[in-house]
Phi, psi and omega in degrees: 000120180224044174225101202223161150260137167252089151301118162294138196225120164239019192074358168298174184267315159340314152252032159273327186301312165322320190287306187313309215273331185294316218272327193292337168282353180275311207279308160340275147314287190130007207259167163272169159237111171291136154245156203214098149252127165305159146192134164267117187338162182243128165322109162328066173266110176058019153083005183256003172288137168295176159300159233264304182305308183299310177323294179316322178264355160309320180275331185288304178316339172288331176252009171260290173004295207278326212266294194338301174332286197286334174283345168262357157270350191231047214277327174303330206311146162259141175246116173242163192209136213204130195210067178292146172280123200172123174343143161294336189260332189292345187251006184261285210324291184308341168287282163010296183301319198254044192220168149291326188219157141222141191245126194234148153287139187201123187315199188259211176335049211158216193299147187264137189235185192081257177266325164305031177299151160039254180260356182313319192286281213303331160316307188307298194298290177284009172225359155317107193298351179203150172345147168224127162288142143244145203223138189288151160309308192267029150306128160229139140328019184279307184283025194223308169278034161251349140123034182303142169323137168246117202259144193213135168255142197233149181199148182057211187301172165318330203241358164311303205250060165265315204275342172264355167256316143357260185313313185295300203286342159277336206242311179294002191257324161342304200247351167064050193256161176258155185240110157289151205194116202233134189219100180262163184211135182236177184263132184272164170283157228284336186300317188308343198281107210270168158300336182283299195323321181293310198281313189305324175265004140342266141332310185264003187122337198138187195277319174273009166285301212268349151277343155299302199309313154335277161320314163303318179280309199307336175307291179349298187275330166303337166281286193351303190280328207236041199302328203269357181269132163292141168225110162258133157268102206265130161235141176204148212255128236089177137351127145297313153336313178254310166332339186233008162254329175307284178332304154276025168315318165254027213277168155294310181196175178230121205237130206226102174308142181277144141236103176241153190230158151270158169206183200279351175249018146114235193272164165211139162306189166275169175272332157304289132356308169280321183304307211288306197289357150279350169244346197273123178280032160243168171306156172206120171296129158254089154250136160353167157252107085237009202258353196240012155315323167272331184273355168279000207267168170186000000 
């Protein structure tokens, strides 16, 4: 097997939903599945921390736990299972890499847990070389064999959102999913406006002409690859944020794009991207912008 999803495992209910949800996107596909608990040795205070070995076999039970689990819903799956010692984001990033996917757990509203403690999430997230899932503890696969939308927001040019419309447009064909495809927009100020800027929405009708049209050619070679995915086309005048949390109220998923930045308190997503993965009350894909050339292959 030389194509894999990597699920993050800490024994929580979060990332067990992660695992579940990882090994049926595994089954899918045709993929292996890694599970990977990270772990750091516990500081020695007073001599009261087991020894370093006892540690070690507490983290490998956690992930031959989480690989049972899944082997007895899945038995053809091939399953490996890794429980390196070591800070978490240098072993999720490095999982990441050499993975297709990587599936993480994550609480319900508000703040992220698990592997996602703090700037730990923010690491993960904005610097993964490839898509990261998040997947709530009350995931069930019920919306996925019910044939629910799988919803993705695209924004600006054709070659901004190839690679999230890839990935959205490879994972509904997986799944014999319908694709909703969401392009929100507001009105700039009257300083933004250029004489070309003028002539183009000229040309299309006006600002929501010219934002279908948009939104048609980012489509175009992605209907092309993809005759078998149904494609809605949303366009609505807003919040890119609330717009693509409206839209997906009821989905299978939800898929986004990355804007990572440095700041002196280290990576921070885009604010889209951070709205939909704290509210969307479904799993939600963050891809990368270069990342779904492979995960796009069938």
């Amino acid at each position: 097997m030389d194509r894999w999803i990597t699920a993050g495992v800490d024994g929580s209910p979060e990332s067990s939903a992660a695992a579940a949800w990882a090994a049926r996107e595994a089954v899918r596909r045709g993929y292996g599945l890694r599970l990977l608990h990270a772990w750091s040795p516990l500081p020695d205070v007073a001599a009261a921390a087991p020894d370093a070995a006892v540690q070690a076999d507490w983290a490998r039970r956690v992930a031959d736990e989480a690989g049972a689990v899944v082997a007895s819903g899945h038995p053809r799956l091939p399953v490996s299972v890794e429980s390196p010692s070591g800070a978490a984001v240098p072993a999720l990033l490095g999982a990441a890499a050499d993975a297709e996917l990587l599936v993480l757990g994550s609480r319900g509203h508000g703040a992220l847990v698990g592997f996602l403690v703090g700037s730990v999430g923010q690491q993960v997230i904005a610097e993964s070389a490839r898509p990261v899932v998040l997947v709530r503890a009350d995931d069930r696969a019920e919306p996925e064999a019910a044939g629910r939308e799988i919803v993705v927001g695209q924004e600006g040019a054709p070659e901004d959102s190839r690679a999230v419309l890839e990935f959205a447009f490879a994972t509904a064909s997986a799944r014999g999913a319908t694709l909703k495809v969401v392009r929100a927009w507001t009105l700039p100020p009257l300083y933004a406006y250029s004489p070309a800027s003028l002539k183009l929405l000229d040309e299309a009708g006006g600002m929501e002409p010219y934002e279908r049209k948009a939104l048609g050619e980012a489509l175009e070679p992605l209907r092309a690859r993809y005759p078998d995915v149904p494609v809605v086309e949303h366009v609505e005048i807003g919040s890119a944020g609330q717009v693509l949390l409206a839209s997906g109220a009821g989905a299978q998923l939800v898929v986004v794009g990355r804007r990572a930045r440095r700041s002196a308190v280290g990576s921070r997503i885009g604010s889209v991207a951070h709205a939909v993965m704290h509210h969307a009350p479904c799993p939600v894909a963050v891809v990368p912008p270069a990342s779904a050339g492979d995960l796009s292959r069938r």
